[in-house]
C-alpha positions in Angstrom: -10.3 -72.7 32.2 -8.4 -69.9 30.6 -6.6 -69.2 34.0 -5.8 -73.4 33.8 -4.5 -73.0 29.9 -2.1 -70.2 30.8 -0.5 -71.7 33.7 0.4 -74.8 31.6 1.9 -72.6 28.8 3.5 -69.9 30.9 5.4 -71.9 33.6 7.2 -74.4 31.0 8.3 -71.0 29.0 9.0 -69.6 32.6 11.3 -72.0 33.0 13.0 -72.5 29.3 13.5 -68.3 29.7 15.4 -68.2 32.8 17.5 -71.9 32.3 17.2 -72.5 28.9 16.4 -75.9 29.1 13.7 -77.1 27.4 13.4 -80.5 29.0 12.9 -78.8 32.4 9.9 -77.0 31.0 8.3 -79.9 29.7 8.6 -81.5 32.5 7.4 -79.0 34.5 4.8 -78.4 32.2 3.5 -82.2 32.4 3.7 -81.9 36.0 2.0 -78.9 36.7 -1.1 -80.9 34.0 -0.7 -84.0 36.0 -1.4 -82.2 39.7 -4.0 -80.5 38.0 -5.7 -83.4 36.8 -5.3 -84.8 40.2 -7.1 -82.0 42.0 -10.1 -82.3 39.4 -10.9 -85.7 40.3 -10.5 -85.4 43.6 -13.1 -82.3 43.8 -15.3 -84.1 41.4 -15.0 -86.6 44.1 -16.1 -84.8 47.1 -12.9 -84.3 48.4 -10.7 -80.9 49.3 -13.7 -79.2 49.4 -14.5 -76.7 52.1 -17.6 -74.7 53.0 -20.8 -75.7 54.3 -22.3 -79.3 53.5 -18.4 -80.6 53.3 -16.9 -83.6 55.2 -14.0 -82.8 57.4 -10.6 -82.8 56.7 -9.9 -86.2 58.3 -12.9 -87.7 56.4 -11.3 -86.9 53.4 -8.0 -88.0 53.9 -9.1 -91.2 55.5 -11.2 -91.6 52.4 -8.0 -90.7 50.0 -5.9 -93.7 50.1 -9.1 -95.7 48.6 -9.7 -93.0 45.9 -6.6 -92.7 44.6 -6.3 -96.0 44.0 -9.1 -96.2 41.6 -7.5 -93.0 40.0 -4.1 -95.1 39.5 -6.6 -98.0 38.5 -8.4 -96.3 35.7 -5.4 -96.7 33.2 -5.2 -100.2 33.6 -9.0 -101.1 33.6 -9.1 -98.5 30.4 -7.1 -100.6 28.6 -8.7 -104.4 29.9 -11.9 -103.3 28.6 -10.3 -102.2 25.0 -8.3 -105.5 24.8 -11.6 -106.9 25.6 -13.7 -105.6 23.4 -16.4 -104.2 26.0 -16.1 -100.5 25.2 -20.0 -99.4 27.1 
């Protein structure tokens, strides 16, 4: 976690040192969170793991199209159940 922390403080200052340009390093800075998030869910997901007991690499990626649609999804269905009211 504290490896995850500096990387998302040292690469937008990286980049505002060397260009001076503050909006580049926010945006690489949301970037680099939003990969990161990306690789979290897909490894709480099963997938892009390796070792022993792990699907294959063409298992996951035919199995990625379907996931990342629910990750895309989860916004949207987030904010249905608000408007709702159902918040269990």
């Amino acid at each position: 976690m504290i490896s995850v922390a500096r990387d998302l403080i040292a690469d937008p200052c990286k980049v505002f040192l060397f260009n001076w340009n503050w909006k580049a390093g926010l945006l690489s800075g949301m970037f680099r969170a939003a990969l990161f998030a990306l690789n979290w869910n897909l490894m709480r997901r099963g997938l892009m793991l390796t070792g022993s007991g792990t699907d294959s690499l063409a298992t996951d990626f035919r199995r990625l199209p379907a996931i990342l649609g629910d990750l895309l999804m989860a916004g949207p269905r987030a904010l249905a159940r608000v408007l709702r009211g159902d918040f269990a």
